[in-house]
Each structure stands twice: as C-alpha cells, then as structure tokens.
C-alpha positions in Angstrom: 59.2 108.7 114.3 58.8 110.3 110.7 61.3 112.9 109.9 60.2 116.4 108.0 60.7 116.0 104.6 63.2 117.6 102.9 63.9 119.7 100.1 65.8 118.8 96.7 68.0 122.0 98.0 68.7 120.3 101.3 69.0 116.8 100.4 72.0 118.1 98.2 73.6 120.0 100.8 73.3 116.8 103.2 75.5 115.2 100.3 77.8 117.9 100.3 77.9 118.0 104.4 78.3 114.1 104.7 81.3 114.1 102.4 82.8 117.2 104.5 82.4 115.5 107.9 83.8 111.9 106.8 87.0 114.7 105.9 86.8 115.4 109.1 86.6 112.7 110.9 89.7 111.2 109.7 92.4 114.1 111.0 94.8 112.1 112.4 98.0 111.0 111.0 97.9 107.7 110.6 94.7 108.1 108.2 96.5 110.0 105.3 94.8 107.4 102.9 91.5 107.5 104.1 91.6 111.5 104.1 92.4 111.0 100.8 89.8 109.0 99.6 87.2 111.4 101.4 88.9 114.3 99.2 88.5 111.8 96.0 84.7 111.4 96.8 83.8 114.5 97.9 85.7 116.0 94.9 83.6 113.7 92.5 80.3 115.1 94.1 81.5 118.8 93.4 82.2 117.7 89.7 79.5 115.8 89.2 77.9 118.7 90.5 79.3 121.0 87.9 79.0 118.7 84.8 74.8 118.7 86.2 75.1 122.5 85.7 76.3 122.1 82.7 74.4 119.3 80.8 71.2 119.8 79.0 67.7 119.4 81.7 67.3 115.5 80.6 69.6 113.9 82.5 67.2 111.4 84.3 68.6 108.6 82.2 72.3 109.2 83.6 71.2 109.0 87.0 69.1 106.4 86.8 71.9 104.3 85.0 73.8 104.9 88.4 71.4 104.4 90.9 70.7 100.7 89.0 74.3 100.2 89.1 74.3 100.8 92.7 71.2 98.2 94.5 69.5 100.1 96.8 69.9 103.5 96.1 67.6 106.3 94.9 70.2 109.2 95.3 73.0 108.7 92.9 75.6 111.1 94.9 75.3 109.7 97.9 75.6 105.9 96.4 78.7 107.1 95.1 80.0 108.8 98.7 79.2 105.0 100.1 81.0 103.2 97.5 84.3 105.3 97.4 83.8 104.7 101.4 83.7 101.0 101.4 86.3 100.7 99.2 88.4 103.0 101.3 87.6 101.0 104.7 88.3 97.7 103.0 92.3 98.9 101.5 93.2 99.8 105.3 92.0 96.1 106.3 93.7 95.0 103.7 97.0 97.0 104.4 97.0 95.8 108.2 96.4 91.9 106.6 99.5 92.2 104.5 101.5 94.5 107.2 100.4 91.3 109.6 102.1 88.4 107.1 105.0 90.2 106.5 105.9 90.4 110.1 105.7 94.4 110.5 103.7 94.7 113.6 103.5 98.5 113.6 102.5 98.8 110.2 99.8 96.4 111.3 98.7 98.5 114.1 99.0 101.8 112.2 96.8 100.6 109.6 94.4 99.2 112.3 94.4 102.4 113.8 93.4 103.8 110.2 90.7 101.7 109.7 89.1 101.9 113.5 89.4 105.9 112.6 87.8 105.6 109.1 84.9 103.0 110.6 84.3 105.9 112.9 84.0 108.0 109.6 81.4 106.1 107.9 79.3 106.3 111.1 79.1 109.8 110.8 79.0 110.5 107.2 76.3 107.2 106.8 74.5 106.9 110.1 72.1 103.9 108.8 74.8 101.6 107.7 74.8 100.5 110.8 71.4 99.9 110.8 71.7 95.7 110.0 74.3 95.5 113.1 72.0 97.1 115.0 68.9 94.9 113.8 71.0 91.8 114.1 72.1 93.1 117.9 68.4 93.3 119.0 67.7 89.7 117.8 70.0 88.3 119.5 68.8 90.4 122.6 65.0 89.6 122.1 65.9 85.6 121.8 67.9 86.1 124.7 65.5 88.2 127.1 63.3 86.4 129.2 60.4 89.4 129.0 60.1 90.0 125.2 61.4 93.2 123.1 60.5 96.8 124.9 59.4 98.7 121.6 61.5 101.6 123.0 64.9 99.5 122.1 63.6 99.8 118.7 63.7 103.5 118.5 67.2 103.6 116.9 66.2 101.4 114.2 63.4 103.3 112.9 65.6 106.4 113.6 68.1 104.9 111.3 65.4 104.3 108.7 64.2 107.3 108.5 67.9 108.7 107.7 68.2 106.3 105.4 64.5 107.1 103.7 66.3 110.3 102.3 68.2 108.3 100.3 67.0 104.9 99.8 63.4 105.7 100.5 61.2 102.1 98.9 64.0 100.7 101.0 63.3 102.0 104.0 60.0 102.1 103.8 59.6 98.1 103.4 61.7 97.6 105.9 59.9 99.7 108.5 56.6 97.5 107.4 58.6 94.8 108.3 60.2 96.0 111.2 56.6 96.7 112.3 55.6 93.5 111.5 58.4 92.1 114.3 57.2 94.7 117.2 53.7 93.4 117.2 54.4 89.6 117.1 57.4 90.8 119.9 54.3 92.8 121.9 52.4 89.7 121.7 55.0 87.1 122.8 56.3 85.3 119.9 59.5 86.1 119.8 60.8 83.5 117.0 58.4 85.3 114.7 59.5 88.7 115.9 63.3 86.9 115.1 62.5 86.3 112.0 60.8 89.4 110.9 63.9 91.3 111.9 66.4 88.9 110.1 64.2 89.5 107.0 64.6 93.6 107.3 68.3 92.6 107.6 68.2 90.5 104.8 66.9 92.8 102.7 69.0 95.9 103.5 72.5 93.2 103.1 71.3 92.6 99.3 72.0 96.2 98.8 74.6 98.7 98.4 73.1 100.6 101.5 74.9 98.3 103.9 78.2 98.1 105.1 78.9 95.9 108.4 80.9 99.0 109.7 80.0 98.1 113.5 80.8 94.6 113.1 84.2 95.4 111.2 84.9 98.2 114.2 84.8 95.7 116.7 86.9 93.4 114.7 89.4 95.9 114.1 89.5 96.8 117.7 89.9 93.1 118.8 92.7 92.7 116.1 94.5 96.0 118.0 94.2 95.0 121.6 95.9 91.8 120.2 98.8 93.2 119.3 98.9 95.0 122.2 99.7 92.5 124.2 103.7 91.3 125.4 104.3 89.1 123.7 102.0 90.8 121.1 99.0 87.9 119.9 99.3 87.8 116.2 97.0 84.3 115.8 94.2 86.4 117.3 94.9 89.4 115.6 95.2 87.8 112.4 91.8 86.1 113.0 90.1 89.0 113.4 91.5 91.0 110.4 90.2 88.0 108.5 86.7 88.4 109.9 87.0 91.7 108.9 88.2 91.0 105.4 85.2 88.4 104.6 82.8 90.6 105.8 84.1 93.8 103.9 84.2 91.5 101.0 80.7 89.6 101.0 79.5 93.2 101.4 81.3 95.0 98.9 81.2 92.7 96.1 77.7 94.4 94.8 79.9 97.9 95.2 81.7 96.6 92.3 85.0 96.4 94.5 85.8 92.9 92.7 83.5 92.6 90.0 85.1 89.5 88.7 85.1 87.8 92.2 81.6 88.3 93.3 80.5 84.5 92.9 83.3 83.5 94.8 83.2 85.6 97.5 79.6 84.8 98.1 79.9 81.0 97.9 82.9 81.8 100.7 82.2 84.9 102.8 79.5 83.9 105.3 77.2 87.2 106.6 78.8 88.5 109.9 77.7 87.6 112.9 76.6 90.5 115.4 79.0 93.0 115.9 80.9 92.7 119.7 79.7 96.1 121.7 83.3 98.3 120.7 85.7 99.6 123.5 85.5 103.4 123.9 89.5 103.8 124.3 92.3 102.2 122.6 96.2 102.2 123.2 97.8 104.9 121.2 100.3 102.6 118.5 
C-alpha cells in the first residue's frame, strides 16, 4: 500500500497540478468566487515560487516559520493551497446562511450550488481531507457489523494516507501505526478497541490543518438544497443543515487562522461532526 517516493521536482509539480485542477473543477457559473479564490491560491504558489528563485539558498527558516503556523504540515505550498481552500468553502456556506435569513431563496440555492461544486473541488485538489469522514464512516460500520471489519474496507484509508505522506509525512505515518493498531484488534474481534483506535487516528488528523470535514459539509450542503427544493420550499431544514455546516467549517478552520480571535469560542461551541450522510449523485439544477 506504499506509494513510490517522489522527487522534490515532482512533489512541486503535484502543487502546481492540485491548484490547476481545483481551477478546474469549479467551471460553472454559479462558482465565480470559488474560481477566484483557486486563481488567488494558485497565483500565490507561482509567486512564492518566484520570490524562492530569487532569495538567497537559506531559506529553511521561512518555511519552517509556515509549516509551524500551519499544524500538520511539512510542505509549506500545499498548507497554503488548503488554507485559501477552507476559507473559500466556508464564505459560500456563509453566503447561502445570510441569503437564507434574508429571505432570498435563490441566492440561497445558488450559493449552495457553489459550495456543493467547490466541496467537490477540495476532493480533487486534497484527496485525504476526507480521510477523518472516511475513518469516522468505518467506525460506525465496524460497531454496527455483526462480523467484524474486512481489512479490505480499509484500503482507502491507507490509500488516503499515503497521499497525504507526501505532504504531512510524521502525520501519516502515526496514523497508519495506529490505523494498524485497529485492523488487528478488528481481526481479532474486539471491535470497541478497533473503535477506538480509529477515533484516535481521527483525533489526531482533526488537531491539524490537514483536515477539513469536506464530506460531512457535502452532504450537509446537499441536504440544505434538496430542502429548498421542495413546494413549499423547507427553510427550517435547510437552515439546520447550513448550520451544521457552518460549525463544522468553523471548529475546523479555526487553527487555519480563519478567525484567529474566535478560536476559544468556537471550540468551547462547535462540537466535531458527526459522520458524514453517503451524498446524492444528482441534484436539481437551481
């Protein structure tokens, strides 16, 4: 399950790609402000990029000043990518919330659309922030299952922690011990140890910067739309949802330095999510 290694020259390009594919993934027209804020982050790579060329050859100190600044994080550019991202996803959550109080239902839904499209984004530009929705998922699962964890359910975790070791490598690898630790008490039928194991990897990813609880806020977002798409549209549900989705943006985001001055107040009242509802593949054009 161990990726190839890769080269100082490649890791740099799969910066640079990331940035151009979360670009791309947000093409539609309701997303103008997340296209945006791809172009703002992939435009502070490049000149970061440049001013690299450009400084003398000791510039450890610089980039370790970032990556402290950023929990987690061993590659300063693609901490940065993750941060502009969150922030991004969080303002269209936000926009649909206000859109919502103010009575403008299509706003509402257009900004709903925005963030379902910039989620999608994330997903593709970050493949392992998913990775704690995904860990929290199987839990639930294994305490559910009447014949124990098949190993083979696991494969997407350790394939997301191995995209993530590029990146965040001590992280990953402690939480692969630990997610080892969880497949042999699962193989050997304790499954509240095996529970716990894998709410400690979670755990420890959610204390970082690495995580964003983009499948948990999809299916959020996607619960708010349906909502509204009802006659007469359902704006207690919707407005429920987008809450969810607010708190959760926010107990994650507050180490991003989104709201530096609210971050012991949004931890005392932001719970951690609770696993993310499997999303619907289609949704209603707005």
């Amino acid at each position: 399950m161990n990726q190839t290694s890769k080269t100082p020259l490649t890791r740099t390009l799969t910066a640079s790609a990331v940035a151009a594919v979360l670009a791309l993934s947000l093409g539609t027209s309701h997303a103008a402000d997340a296209k945006a804020e791809a172009t703002s982050a992939a435009k502070t790579t490049a000149e970061q990029n440049v001013a690299k060329q450009a400084e003398p050859k000791d510039e450890r100190f610089t980039e370790r000043e970032t990556v402290a600044a950023y929990s987690g994080w061993e590659d300063p550019d693609m901490a940065r990518i993750a941060v502009h991202g969150g922030r991004a996803l969080l303002r269209h959550v936000q926009a649909a919330h206000a859109a919502l109080q103010a009575d403008k239902l299509g706003e509402a839904r257009t900004a709903l659309n925005a963030a379902s499209d910039f989620a999608e984004g994330l997903q593709l530009m970050v493949p392992y922030a998913v990775v704690v929705d995904n860990i929290r998922n199987a839990k639930q699962e294994l305490l559910a299952s009447s014949t124990g964890v098949i190993v083979d359910d696991l494969l997407p975790i350790y394939a997301s922690l191995d995209e993530m070791a590029e990146f965040a490598p001590e992280l990953a690898k402690s939480a692969k011990t630990k997610l080892d630790d969880a497949v042999q008490h699962a193989s050997s039928g304790d499954k509240e140890k095996a529970a716990a194991k894998l709410d400690e990897v979670a755990d420890e990813i959610s204390a970082t910067t690495v995580y964003l609880p983009v499948l948990y806020v999809e299916g959020q977002v996607l619960a708010a739309r349906k909502a509204l798409d009802h006659d007469p549209a359902d704006t207690k549900t919707a407005a429920t949802a987008i809450d969810n989705s607010l708190l959760s943006l926010v107990h994650a985001t507050v180490n991003m330095h989104v709201f530096p001055d609210e971050k012991a107040t949004a931890r005392r009242t932001a719970p951690a999510p609770a696993p993310a509802p499997a999303p619907e593949q289609t949704r209603k054009a707005g």
